[in-house]
BALOBA-1460 file (C-alpha; in Angstrom, 3 decimals):
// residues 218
<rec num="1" residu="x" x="131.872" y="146.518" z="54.950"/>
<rec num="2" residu="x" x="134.296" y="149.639" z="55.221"/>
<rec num="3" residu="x" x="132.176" y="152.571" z="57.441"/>
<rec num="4" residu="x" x="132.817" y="156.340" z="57.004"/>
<rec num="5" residu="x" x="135.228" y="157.368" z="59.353"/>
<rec num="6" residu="x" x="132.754" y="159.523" z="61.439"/>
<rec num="7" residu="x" x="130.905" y="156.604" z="61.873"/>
<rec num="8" residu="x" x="133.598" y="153.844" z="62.981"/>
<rec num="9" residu="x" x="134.751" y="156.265" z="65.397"/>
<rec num="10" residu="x" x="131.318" y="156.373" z="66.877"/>
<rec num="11" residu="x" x="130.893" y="152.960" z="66.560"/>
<rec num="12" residu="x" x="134.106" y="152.537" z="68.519"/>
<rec num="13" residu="x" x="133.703" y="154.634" z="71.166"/>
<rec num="14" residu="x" x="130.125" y="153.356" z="71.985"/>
<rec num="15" residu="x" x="130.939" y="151.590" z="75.874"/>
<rec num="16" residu="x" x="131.337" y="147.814" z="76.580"/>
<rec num="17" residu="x" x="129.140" y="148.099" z="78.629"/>
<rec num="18" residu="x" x="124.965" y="149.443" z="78.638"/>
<rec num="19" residu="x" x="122.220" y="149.615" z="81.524"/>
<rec num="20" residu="x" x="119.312" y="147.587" z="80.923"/>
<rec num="21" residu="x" x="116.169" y="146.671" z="83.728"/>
<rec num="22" residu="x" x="116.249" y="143.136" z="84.479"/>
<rec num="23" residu="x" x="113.126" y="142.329" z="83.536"/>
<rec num="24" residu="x" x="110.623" y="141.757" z="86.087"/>
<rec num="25" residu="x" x="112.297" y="143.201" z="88.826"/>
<rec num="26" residu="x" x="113.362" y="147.003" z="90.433"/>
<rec num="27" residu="x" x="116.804" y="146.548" z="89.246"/>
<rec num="28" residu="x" x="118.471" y="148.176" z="86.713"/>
<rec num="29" residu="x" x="122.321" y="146.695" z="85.623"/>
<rec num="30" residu="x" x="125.237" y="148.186" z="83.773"/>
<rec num="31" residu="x" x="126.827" y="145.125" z="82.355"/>
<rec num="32" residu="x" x="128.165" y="144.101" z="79.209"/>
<rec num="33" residu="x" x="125.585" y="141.797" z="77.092"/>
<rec num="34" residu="x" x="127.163" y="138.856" z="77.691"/>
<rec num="35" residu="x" x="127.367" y="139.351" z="81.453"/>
<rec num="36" residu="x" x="123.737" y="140.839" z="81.739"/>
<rec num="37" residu="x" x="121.812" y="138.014" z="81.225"/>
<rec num="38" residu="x" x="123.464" y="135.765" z="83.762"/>
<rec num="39" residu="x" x="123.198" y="138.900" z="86.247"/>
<rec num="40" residu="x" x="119.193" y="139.314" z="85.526"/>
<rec num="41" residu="x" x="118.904" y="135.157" z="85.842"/>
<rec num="42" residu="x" x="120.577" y="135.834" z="89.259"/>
<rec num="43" residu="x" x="118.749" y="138.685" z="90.618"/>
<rec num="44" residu="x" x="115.421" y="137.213" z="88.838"/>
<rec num="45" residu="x" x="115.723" y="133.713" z="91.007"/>
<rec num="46" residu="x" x="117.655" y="135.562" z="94.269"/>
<rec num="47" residu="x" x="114.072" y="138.647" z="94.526"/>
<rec num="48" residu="x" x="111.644" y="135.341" z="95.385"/>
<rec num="49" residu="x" x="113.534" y="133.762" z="97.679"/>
<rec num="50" residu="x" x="114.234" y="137.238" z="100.217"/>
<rec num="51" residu="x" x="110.470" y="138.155" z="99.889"/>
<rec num="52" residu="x" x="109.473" y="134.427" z="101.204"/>
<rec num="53" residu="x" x="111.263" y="134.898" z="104.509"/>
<rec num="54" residu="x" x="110.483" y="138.838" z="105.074"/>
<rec num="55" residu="x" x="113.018" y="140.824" z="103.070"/>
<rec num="56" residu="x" x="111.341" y="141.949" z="99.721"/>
<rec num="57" residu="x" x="112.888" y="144.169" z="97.640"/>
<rec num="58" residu="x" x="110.789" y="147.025" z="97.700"/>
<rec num="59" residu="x" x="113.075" y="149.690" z="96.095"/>
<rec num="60" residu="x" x="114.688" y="150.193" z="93.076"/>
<rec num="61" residu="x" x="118.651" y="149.202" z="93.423"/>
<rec num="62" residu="x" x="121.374" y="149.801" z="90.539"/>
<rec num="63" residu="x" x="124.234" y="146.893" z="90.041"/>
<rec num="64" residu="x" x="126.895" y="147.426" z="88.440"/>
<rec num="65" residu="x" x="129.584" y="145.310" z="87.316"/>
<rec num="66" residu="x" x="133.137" y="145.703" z="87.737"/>
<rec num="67" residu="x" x="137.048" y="144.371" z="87.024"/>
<rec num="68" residu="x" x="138.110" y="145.886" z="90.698"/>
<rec num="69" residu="x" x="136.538" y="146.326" z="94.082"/>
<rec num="70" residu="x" x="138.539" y="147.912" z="97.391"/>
<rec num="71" residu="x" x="140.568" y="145.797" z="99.466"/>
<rec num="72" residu="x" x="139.413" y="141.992" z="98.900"/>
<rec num="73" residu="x" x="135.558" y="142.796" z="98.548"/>
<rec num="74" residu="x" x="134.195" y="140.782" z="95.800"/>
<rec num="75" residu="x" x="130.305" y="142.851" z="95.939"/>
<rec num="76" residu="x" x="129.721" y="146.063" z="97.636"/>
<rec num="77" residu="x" x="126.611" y="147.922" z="98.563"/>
<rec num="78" residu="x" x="126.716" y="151.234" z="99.160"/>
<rec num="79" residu="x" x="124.240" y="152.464" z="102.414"/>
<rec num="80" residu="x" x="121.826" y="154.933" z="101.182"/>
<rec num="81" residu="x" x="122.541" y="155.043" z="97.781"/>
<rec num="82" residu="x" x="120.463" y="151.961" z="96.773"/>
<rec num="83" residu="x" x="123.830" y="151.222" z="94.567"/>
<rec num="84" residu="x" x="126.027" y="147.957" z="94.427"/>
<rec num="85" residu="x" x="129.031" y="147.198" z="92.170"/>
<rec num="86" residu="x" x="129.889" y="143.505" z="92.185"/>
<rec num="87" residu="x" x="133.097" y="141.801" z="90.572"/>
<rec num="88" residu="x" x="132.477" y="140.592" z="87.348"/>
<rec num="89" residu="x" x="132.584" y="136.938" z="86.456"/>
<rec num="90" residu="x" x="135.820" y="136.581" z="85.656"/>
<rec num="91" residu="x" x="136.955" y="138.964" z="88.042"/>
<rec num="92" residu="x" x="135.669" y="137.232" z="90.880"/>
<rec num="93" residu="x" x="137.532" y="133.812" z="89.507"/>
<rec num="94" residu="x" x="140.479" y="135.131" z="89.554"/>
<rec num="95" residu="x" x="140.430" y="137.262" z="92.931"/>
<rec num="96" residu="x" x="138.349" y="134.931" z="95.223"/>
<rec num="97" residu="x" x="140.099" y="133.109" z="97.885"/>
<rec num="98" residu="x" x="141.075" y="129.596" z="98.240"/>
<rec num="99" residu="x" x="139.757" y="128.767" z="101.368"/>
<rec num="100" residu="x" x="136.868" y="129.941" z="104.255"/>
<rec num="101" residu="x" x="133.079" y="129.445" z="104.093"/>
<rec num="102" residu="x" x="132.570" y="129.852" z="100.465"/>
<rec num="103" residu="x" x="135.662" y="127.877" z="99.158"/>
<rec num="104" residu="x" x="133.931" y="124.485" z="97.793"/>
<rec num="105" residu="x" x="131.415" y="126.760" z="95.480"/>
<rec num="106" residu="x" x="131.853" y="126.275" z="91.584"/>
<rec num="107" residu="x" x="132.492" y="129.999" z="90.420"/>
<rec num="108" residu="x" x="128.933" y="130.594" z="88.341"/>
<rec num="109" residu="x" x="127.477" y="129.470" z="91.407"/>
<rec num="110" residu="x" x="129.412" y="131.344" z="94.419"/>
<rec num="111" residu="x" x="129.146" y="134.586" z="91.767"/>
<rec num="112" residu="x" x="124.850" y="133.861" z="92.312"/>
<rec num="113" residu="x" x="125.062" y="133.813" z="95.841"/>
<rec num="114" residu="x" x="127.379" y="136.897" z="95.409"/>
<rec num="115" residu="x" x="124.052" y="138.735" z="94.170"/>
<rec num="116" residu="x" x="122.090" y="137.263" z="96.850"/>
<rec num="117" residu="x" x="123.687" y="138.688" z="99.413"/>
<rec num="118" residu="x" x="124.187" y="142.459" z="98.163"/>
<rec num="119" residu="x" x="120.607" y="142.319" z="97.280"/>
<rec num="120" residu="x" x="119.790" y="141.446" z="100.869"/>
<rec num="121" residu="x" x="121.914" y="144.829" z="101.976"/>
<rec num="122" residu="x" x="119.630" y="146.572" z="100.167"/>
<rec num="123" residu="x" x="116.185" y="144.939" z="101.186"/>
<rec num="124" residu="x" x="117.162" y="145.653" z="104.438"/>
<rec num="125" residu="x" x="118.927" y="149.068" z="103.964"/>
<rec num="126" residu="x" x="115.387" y="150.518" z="103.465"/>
<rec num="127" residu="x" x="113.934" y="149.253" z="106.752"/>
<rec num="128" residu="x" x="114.369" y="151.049" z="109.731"/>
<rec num="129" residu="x" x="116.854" y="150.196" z="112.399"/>
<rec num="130" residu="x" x="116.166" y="150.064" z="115.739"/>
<rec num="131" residu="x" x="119.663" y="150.240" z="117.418"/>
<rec num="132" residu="x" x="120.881" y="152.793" z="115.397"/>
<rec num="133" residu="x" x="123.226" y="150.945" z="113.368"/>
<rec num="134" residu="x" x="122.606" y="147.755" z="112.315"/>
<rec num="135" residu="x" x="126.349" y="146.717" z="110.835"/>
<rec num="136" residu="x" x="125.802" y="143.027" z="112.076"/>
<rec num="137" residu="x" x="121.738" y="142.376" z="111.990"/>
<rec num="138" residu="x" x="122.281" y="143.403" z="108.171"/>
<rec num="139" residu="x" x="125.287" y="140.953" z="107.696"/>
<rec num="140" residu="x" x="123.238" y="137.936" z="109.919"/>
<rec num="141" residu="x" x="120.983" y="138.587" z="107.225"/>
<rec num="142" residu="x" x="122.993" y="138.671" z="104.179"/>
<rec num="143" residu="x" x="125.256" y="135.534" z="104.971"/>
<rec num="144" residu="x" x="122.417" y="133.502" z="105.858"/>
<rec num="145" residu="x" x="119.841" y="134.461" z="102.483"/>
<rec num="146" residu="x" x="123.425" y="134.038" z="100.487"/>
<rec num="147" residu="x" x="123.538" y="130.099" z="102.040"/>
<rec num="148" residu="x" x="120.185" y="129.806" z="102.311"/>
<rec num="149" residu="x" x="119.863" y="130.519" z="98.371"/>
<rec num="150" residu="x" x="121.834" y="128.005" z="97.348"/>
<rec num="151" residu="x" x="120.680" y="124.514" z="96.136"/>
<rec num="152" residu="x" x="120.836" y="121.660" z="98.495"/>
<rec num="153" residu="x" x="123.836" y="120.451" z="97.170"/>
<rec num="154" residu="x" x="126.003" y="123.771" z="97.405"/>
<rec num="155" residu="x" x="124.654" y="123.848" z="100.549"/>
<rec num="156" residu="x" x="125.518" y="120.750" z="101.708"/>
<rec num="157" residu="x" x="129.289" y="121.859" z="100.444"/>
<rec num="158" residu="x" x="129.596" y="125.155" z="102.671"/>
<rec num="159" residu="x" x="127.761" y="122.612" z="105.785"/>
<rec num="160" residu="x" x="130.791" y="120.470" z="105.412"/>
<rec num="161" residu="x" x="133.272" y="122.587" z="106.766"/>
<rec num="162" residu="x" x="131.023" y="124.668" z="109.464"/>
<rec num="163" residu="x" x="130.182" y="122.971" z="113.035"/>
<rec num="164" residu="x" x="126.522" y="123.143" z="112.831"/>
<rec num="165" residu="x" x="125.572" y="121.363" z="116.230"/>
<rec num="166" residu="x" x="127.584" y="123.005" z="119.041"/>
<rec num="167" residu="x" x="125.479" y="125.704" z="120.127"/>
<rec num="168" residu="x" x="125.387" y="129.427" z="119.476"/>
<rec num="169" residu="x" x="124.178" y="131.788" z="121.634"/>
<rec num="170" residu="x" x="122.447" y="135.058" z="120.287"/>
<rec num="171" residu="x" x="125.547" y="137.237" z="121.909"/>
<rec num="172" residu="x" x="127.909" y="135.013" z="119.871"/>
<rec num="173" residu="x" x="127.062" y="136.710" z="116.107"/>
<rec num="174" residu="x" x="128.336" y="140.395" z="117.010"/>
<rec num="175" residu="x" x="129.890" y="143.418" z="115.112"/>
<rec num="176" residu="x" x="133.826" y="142.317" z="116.480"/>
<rec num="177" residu="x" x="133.989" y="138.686" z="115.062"/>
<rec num="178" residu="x" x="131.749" y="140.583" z="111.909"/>
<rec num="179" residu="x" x="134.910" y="142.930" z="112.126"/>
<rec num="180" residu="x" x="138.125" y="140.256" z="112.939"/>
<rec num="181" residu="x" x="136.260" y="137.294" z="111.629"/>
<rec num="182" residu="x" x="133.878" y="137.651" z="108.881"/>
<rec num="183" residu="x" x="134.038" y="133.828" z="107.776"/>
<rec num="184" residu="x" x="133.012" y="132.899" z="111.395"/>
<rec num="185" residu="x" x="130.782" y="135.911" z="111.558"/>
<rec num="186" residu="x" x="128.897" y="134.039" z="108.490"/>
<rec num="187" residu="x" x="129.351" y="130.450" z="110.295"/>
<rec num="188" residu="x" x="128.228" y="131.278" z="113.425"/>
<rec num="189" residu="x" x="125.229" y="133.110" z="111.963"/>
<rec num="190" residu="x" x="123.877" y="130.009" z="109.543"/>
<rec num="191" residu="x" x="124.719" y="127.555" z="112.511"/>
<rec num="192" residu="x" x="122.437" y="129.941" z="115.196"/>
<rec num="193" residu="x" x="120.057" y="130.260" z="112.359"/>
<rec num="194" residu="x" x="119.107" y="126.916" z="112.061"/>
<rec num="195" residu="x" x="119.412" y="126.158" z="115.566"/>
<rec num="196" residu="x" x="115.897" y="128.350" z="115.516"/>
<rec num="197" residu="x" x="112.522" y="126.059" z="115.004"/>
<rec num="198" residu="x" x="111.728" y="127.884" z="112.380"/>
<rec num="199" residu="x" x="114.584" y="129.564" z="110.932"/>
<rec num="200" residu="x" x="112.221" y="131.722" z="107.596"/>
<rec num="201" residu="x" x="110.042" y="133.232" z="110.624"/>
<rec num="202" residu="x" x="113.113" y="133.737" z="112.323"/>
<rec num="203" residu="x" x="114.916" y="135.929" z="109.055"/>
<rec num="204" residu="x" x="111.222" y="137.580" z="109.278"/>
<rec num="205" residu="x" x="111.769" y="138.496" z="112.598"/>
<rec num="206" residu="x" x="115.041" y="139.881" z="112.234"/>
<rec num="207" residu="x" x="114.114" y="141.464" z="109.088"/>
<rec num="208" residu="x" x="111.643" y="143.257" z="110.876"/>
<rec num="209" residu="x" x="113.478" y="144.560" z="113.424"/>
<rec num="210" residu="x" x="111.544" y="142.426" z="116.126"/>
<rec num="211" residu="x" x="115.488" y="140.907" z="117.093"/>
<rec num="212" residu="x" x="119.095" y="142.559" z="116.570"/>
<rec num="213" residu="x" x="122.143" y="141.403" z="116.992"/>
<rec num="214" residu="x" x="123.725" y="145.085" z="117.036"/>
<rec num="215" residu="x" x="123.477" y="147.108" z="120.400"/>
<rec num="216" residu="x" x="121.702" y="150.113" z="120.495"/>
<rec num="217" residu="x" x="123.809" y="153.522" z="119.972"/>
<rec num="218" residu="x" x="124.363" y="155.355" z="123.048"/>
């Protein structure tokens, strides 16, 4: 069907992508179609599983999608704004790296745990913190719902590569290996996690501000 000119230009300068609420949920995406729905099906199955262990979502966030991030971040969130941009799908296959914690997840489902994690920087960027700045209770947090959402078997995949019974002391999971280190930053935190006897009423805990692993500001 040939349009009117006026209208195929309008037609082609409507944008790729749209924002849409993922239904059921505060969060509203800017995502092509295509890309929305598998999004919403992450956010939709990551919003249950922070709320059982203390870290509902309990304002509304923004997520938008994106072909670029700074540096090597795949997902970002930004502090205060209640606004994260995460690599697209394809994006994110072609930019992740080869090796570290994360290396043995299939794309779709290393994208999911992606959302997980960013979503936990925002449940907890509405709580208070009591030490000021809480750069690596926020990250403890964020690694450990991103592993803990996975299914057994992904988890079993990230396990393999981590020591999970020498101990970790609390003062091990700081700000400088967060800084120098991230992927031991992240192994350190799930191994010291489940070292706990209860490690959901421990994220509670945490979540709550009851335990930090960030020193207070001076």
């Amino acid at each position: 069907m040939r349009l009117p000119f006026p209208l195929l230009a309008l037609v082609l300068a409507l944008p790729a992508s749209a924002e849409t609420l993922c239904e059921g949920t505060p969060v509203r995406m800017t995502a092509p179609p295509a890309q929305a729905e598998t999004l919403c099906t992450a956010v939709q199955q990551a919003l249950p599983r922070l709320a059982a262990c203390g870290l509902a979502l309990e304002t509304p966030v923004s997520i938008t999608l994106t072909d670029s991030l700074p540096g090597d971040c795949l997902g970002l969130y930004h502090c205060g704004e209640q606004r994260i941009e995460l690599l697209a799908p394809e994006a994110l296959s072609e930019q992740r790296r080869t090796d570290g914690v994360f290396a043995a997840l299939p794309d779709a489902r290393y994208f999911d745990s992606i959302v997980m994690h960013e979503l936990a920087h925002a449940a907890h960027d509405a709580r208070p913190c009591p030490s000021g700045l809480c750069l690596a209770t926020s990250e403890y947090l964020a690694y450990n719902f991103q592993i803990l959402g996975l299914a057994p078997e992904d988890r079993a995949r990230v396990e393999a590569s981590l020591d999970m019974q020498s101990p970790v002391s609390h003062d091990a999971v700081n700000k400088i290996v967060l800084l120098f280190a991230p992927d031991a930053f992240a192994a350190r935190a799930w191994a010291h996690l489940n070292q706990r006897d209860d490690p959901c009423a421990y994220l509670r805990h945490v979540a709550a501000g009851d335990f930090t692993f960030d020193r207070p500001a001076r």
